[in-house]
ZADO-1210 file (C-alpha; in nm, 4 decimals, padded with zeros to 6 digits):
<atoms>
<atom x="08.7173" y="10.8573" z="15.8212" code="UNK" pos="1"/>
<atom x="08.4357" y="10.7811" z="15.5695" code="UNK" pos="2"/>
<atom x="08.5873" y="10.6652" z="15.2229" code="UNK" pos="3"/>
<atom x="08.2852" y="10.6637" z="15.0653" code="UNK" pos="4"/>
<atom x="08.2383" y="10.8556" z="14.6900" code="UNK" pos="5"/>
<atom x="07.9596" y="11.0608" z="14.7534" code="UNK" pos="6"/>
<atom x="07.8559" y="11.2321" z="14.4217" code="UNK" pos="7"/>
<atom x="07.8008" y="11.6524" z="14.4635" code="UNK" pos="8"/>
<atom x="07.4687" y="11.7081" z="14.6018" code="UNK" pos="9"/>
<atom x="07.3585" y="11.3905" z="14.7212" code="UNK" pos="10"/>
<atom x="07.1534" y="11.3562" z="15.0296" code="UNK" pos="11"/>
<atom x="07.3175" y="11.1677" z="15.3042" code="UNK" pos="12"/>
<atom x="07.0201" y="10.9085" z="15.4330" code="UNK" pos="13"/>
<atom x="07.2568" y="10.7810" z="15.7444" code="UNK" pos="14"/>
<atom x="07.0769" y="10.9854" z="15.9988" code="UNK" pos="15"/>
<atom x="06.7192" y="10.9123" z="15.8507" code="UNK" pos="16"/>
<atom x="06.8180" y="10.5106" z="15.7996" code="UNK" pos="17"/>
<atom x="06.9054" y="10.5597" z="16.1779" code="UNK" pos="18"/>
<atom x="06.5490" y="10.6811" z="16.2953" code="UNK" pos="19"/>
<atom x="06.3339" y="10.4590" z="16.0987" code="UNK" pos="20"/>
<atom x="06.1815" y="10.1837" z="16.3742" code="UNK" pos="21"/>
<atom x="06.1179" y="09.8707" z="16.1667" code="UNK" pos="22"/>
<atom x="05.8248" y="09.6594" z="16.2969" code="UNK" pos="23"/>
<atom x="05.7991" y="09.3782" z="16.4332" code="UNK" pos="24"/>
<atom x="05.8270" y="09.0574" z="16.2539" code="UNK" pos="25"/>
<atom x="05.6708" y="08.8069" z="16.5016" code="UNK" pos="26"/>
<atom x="05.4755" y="08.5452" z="16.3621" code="UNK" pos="27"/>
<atom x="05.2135" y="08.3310" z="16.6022" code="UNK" pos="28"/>
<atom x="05.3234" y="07.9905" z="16.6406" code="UNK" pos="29"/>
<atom x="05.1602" y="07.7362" z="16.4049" code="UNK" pos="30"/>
<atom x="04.9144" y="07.4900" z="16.5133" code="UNK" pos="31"/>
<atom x="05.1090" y="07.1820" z="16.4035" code="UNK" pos="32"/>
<atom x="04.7900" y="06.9661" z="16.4250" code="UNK" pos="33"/>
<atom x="04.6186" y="07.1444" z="16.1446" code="UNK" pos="34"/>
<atom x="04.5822" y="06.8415" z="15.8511" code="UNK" pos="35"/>
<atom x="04.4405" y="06.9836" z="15.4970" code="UNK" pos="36"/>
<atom x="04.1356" y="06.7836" z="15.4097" code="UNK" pos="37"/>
<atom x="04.1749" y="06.5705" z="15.0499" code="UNK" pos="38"/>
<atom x="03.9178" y="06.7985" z="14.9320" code="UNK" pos="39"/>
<atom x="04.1271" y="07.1224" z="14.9875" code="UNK" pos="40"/>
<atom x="04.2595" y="07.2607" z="14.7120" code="UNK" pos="41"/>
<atom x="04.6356" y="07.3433" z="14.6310" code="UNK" pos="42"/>
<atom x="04.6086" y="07.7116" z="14.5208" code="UNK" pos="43"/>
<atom x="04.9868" y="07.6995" z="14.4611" code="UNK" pos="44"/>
<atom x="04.9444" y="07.3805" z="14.2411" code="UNK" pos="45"/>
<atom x="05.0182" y="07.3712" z="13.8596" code="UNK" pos="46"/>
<atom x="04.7295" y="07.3470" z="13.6918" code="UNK" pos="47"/>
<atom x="04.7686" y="07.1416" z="13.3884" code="UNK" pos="48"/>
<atom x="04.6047" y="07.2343" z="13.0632" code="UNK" pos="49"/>
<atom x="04.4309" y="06.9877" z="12.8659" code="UNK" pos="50"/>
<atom x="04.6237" y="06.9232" z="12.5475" code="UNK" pos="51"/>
<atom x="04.3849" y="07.0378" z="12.2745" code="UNK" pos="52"/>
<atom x="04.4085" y="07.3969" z="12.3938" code="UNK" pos="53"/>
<atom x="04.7904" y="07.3724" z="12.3821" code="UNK" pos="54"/>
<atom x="04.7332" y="07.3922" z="11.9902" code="UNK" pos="55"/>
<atom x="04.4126" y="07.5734" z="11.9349" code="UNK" pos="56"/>
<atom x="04.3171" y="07.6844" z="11.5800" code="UNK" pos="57"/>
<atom x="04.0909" y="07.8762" z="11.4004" code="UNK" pos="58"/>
<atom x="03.7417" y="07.6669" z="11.2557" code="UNK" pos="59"/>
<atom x="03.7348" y="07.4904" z="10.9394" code="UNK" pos="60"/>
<atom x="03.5291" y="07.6743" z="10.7293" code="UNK" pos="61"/>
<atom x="03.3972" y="07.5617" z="10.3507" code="UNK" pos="62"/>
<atom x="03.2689" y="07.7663" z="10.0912" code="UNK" pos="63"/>
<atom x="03.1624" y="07.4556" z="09.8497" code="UNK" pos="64"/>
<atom x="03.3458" y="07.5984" z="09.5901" code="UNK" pos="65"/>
<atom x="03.2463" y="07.3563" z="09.2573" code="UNK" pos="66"/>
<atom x="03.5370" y="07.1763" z="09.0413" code="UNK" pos="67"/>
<atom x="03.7032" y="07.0537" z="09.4315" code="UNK" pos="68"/>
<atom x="03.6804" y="06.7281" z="09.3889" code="UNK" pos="69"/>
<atom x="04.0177" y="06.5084" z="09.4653" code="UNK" pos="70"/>
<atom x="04.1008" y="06.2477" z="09.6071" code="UNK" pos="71"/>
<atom x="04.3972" y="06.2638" z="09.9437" code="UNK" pos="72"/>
<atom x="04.5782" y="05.9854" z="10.0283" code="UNK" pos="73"/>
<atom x="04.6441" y="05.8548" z="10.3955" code="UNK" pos="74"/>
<atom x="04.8936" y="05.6255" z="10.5567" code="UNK" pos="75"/>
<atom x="04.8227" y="05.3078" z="10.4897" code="UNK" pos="76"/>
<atom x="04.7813" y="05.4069" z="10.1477" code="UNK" pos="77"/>
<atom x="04.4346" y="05.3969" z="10.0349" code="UNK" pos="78"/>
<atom x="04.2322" y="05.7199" z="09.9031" code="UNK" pos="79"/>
<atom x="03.9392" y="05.9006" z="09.9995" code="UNK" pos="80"/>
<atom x="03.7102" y="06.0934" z="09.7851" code="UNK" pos="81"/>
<atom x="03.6087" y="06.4513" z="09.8943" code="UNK" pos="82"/>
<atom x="03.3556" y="06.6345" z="09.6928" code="UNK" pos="83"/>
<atom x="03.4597" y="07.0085" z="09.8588" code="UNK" pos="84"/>
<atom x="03.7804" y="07.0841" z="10.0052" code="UNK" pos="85"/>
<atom x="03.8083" y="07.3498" z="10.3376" code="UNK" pos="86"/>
<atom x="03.8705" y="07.7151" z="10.2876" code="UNK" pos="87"/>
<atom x="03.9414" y="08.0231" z="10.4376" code="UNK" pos="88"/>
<atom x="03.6230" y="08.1646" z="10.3846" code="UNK" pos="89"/>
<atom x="03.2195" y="08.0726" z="10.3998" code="UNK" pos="90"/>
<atom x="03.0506" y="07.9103" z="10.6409" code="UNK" pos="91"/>
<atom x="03.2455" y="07.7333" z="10.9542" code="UNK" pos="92"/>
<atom x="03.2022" y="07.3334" z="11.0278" code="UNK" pos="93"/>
<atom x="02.9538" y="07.3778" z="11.3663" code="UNK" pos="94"/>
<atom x="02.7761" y="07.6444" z="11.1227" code="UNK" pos="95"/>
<atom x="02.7047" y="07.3796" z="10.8611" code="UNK" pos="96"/>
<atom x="02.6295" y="07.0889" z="11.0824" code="UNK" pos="97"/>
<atom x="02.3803" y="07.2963" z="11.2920" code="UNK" pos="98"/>
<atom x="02.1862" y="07.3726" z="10.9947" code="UNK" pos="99"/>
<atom x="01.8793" y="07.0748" z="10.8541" code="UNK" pos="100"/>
<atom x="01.8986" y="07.2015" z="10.5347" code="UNK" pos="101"/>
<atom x="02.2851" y="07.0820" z="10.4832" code="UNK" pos="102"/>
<atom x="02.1984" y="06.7240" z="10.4901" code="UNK" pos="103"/>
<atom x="01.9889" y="06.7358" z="10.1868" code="UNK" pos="104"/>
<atom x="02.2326" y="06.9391" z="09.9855" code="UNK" pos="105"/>
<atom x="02.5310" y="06.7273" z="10.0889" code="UNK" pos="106"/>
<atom x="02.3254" y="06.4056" z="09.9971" code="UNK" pos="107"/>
<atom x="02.2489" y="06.5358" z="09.6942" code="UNK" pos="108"/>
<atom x="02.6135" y="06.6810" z="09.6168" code="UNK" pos="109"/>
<atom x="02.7392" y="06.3211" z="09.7458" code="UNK" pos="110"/>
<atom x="02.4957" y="06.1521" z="09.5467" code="UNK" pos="111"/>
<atom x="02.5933" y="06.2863" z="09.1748" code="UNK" pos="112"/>
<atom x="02.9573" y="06.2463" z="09.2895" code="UNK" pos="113"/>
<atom x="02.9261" y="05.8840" z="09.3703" code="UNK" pos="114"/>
<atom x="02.7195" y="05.8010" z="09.0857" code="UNK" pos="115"/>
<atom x="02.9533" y="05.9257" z="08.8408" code="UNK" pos="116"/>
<atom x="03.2702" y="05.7514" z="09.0017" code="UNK" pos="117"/>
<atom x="03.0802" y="05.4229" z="09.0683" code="UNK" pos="118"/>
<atom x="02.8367" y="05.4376" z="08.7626" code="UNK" pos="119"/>
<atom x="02.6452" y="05.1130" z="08.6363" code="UNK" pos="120"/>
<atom x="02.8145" y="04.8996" z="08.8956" code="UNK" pos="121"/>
<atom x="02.5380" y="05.0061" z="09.1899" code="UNK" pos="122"/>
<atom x="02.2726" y="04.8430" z="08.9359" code="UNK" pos="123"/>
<atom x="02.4312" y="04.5124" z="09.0342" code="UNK" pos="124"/>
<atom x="02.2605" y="04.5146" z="09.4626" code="UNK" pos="125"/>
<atom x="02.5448" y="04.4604" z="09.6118" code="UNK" pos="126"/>
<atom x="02.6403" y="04.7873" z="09.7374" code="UNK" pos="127"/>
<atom x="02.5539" y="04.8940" z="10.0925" code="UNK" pos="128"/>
<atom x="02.6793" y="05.2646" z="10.2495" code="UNK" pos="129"/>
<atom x="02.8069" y="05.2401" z="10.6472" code="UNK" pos="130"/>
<atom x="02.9295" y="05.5763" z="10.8088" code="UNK" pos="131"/>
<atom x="03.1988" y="05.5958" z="11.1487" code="UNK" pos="132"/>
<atom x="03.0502" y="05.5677" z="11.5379" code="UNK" pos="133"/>
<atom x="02.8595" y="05.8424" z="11.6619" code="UNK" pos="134"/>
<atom x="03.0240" y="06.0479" z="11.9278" code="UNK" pos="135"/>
<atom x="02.9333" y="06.3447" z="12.0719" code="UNK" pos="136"/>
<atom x="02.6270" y="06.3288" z="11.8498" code="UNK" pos="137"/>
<atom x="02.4322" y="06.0595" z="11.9373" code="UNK" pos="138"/>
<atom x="02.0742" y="06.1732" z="11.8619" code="UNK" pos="139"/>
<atom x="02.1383" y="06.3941" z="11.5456" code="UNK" pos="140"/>
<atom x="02.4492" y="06.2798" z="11.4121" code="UNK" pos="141"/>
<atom x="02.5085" y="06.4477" z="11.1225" code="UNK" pos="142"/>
<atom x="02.7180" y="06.1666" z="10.9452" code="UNK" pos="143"/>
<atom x="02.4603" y="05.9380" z="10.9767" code="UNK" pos="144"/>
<atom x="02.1988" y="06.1853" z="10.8486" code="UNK" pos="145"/>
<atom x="02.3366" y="06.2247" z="10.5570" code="UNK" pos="146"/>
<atom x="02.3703" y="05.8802" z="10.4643" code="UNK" pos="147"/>
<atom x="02.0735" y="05.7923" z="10.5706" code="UNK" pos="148"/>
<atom x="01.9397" y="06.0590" z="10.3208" code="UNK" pos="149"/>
<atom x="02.2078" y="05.9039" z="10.0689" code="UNK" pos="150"/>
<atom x="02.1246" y="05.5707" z="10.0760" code="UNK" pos="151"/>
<atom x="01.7852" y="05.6518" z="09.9740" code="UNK" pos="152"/>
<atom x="01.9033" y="05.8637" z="09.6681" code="UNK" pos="153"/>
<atom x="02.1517" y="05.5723" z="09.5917" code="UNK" pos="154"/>
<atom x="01.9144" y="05.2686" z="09.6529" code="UNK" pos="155"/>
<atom x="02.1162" y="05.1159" z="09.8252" code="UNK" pos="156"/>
<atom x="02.0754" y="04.9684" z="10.2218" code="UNK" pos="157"/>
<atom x="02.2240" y="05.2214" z="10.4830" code="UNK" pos="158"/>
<atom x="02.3881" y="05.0103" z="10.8266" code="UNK" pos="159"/>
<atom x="02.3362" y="05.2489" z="11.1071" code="UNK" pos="160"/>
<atom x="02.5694" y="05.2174" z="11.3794" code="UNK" pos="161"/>
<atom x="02.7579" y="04.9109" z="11.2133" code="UNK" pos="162"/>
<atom x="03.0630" y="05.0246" z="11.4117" code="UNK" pos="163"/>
<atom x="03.1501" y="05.1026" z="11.7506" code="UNK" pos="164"/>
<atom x="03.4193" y="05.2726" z="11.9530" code="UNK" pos="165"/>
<atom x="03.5183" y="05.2705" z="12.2944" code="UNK" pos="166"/>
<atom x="03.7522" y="05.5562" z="12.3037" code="UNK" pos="167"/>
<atom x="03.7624" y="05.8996" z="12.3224" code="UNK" pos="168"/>
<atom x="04.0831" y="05.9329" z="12.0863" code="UNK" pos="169"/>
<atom x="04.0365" y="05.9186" z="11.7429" code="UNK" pos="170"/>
<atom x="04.3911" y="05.8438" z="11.6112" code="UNK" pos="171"/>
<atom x="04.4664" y="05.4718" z="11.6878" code="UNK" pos="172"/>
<atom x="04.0613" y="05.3934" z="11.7793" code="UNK" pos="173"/>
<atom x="03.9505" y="05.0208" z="11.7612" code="UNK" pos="174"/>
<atom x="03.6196" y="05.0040" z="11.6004" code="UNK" pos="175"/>
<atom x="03.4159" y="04.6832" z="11.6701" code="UNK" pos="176"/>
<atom x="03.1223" y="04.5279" z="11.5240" code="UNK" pos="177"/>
<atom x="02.7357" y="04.7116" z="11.6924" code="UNK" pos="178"/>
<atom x="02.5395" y="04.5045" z="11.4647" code="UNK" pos="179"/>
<atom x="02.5926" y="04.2145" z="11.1821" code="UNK" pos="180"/>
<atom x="02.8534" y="04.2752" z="10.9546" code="UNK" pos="181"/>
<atom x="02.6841" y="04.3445" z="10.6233" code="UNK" pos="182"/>
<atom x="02.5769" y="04.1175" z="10.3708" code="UNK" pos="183"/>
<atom x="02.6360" y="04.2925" z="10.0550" code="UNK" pos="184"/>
<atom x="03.0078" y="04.2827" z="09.9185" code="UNK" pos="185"/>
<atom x="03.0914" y="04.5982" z="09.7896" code="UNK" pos="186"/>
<atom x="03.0809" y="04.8980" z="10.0752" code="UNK" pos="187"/>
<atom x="03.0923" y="05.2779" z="10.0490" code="UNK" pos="188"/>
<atom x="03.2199" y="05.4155" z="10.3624" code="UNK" pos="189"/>
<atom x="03.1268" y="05.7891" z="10.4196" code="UNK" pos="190"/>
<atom x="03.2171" y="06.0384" z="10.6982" code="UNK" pos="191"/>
<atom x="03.0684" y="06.4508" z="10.6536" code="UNK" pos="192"/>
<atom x="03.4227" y="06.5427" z="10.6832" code="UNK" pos="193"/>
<atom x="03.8562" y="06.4145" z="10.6956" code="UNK" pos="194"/>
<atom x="04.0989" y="06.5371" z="10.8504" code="UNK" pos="195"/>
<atom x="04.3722" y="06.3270" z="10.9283" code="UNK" pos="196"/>
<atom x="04.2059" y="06.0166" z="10.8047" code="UNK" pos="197"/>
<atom x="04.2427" y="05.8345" z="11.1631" code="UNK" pos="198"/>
<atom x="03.8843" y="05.7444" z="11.1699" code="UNK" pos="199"/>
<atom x="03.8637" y="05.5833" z="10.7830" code="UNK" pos="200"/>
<atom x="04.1832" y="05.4306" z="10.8744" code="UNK" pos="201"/>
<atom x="04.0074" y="05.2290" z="11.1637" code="UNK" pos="202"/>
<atom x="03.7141" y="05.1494" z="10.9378" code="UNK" pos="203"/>
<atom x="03.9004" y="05.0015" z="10.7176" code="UNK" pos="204"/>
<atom x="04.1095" y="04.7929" z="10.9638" code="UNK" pos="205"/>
<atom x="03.7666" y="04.6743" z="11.0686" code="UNK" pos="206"/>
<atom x="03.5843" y="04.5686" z="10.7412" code="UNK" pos="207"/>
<atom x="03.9158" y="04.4776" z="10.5363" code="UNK" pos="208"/>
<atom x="03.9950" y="04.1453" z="10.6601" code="UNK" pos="209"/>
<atom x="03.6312" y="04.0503" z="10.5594" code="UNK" pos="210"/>
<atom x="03.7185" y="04.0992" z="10.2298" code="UNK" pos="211"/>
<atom x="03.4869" y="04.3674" z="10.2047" code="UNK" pos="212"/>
<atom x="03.5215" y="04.6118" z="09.8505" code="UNK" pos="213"/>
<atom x="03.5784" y="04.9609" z="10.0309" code="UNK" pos="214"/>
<atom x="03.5401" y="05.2457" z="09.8601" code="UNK" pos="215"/>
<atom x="03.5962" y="05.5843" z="10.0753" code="UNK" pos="216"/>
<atom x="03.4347" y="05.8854" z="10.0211" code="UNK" pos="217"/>
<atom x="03.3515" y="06.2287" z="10.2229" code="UNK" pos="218"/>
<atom x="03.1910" y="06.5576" z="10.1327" code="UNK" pos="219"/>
<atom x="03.4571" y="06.7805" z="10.2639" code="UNK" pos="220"/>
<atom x="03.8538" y="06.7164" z="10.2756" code="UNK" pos="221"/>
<atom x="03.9369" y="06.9394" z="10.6098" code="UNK" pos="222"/>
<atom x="04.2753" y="07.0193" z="10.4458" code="UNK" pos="223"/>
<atom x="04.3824" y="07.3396" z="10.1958" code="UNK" pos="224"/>
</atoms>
């Protein structure tokens, strides 16, 4: 006797589960002596994602905004001049560093700024201006354009590739010596743009023990 609850007007499927011919499930024998080449790829494999698109973000952007200038403080404690701060609108980082005419107008901008902070004291010849190692942009590095372009307004000597790097990383990078350290005692470091500070923080571990004067400036401070 079937005990089953069968709700009022169901369809009983017994008869039709009892007809249906299921097919057949037999698999060829696998050729055991089948090796996957090294160069075969595991399709099943998980593929690991390089870390800086686990936190992407929107471009920095700068609208050079007048009346920005500050300086930020990084750990070790030393500051850093910025003549523009980043901002939510105008024109975005690659935008700005694409463009030949930006290198004039952040010399210029860079100039005034520095001449008003360091004032008679660049009459005395002993200043010099060194920027970080070039990186991605070896052939028109836009750091080094700019104070290239500086040094001229300045009068003051501009060491090109002073420093080198040998990583890829930027937060604990070793800079060494590409050339002669400089002669002149007082230094103005400049980079086109801080973030986190990492890179000043490595020039400064590098000229520091010299007993070098540092003085840290960049043209835009890549925080709000």
């Amino acid at each position: 006797m079937n005990n089953r609850s069968v709700r009022e007007g169901a369809i009983a499927l017994d008869d039709v589960l009892n007809d249906i011919e299921v097919p057949s499930l037999d698999v060829p024998d696998l050729d055991a002596s089948f090796v996957p080449s090294p160069q075969s790829k595991d399709l099943f494999a998980e593929k690991k994602r390089a870390a800086w698109k686990d936190v992407q973000q929107a471009e920095a952007r700068c609208d050079f905004a007048p009346n920005k200038v500050r300086i930020s403080y990084r750990n070790p404690a030393f500051g850093i001049i910025s003549l523009w701060k980043k901002s939510l609108y105008g024109r975005t980082l690659t935008d700005i560093k694409s463009d030949p005419d930006m290198v004039e107008k952040f010399a210029e901008g860079m100039n005034t700024l520095i001449r008003q902070i360091l004032g008679h004291s660049l009459a005395s010849g002993d200043w010099c201006i060194v920027t970080s190692p070039k990186r991605r942009h070896k052939e028109r590095n836009f750091a080094s354009l700019i104070s290239a372009r500086l040094a001229t307004l300045l009068g003051v000597h501009f060491y090109e590739d002073l420093a080198e790097c040998h990583s890829k990383h930027r937060v604990g990078a070793v800079f060494t010596f590409g050339k002669e350290p400089p002669k002149e005692r007082n230094i103005i470091v400049f980079d086109d743009f801080v973030t986190t500070g990492a890179t000043m923080i490595s020039m400064k571990a590098l000229l520091e023990p010299r007993g070098y004067n540092l003085v840290f400036f960049t043209a835009i401070s890549n925080k709000l």
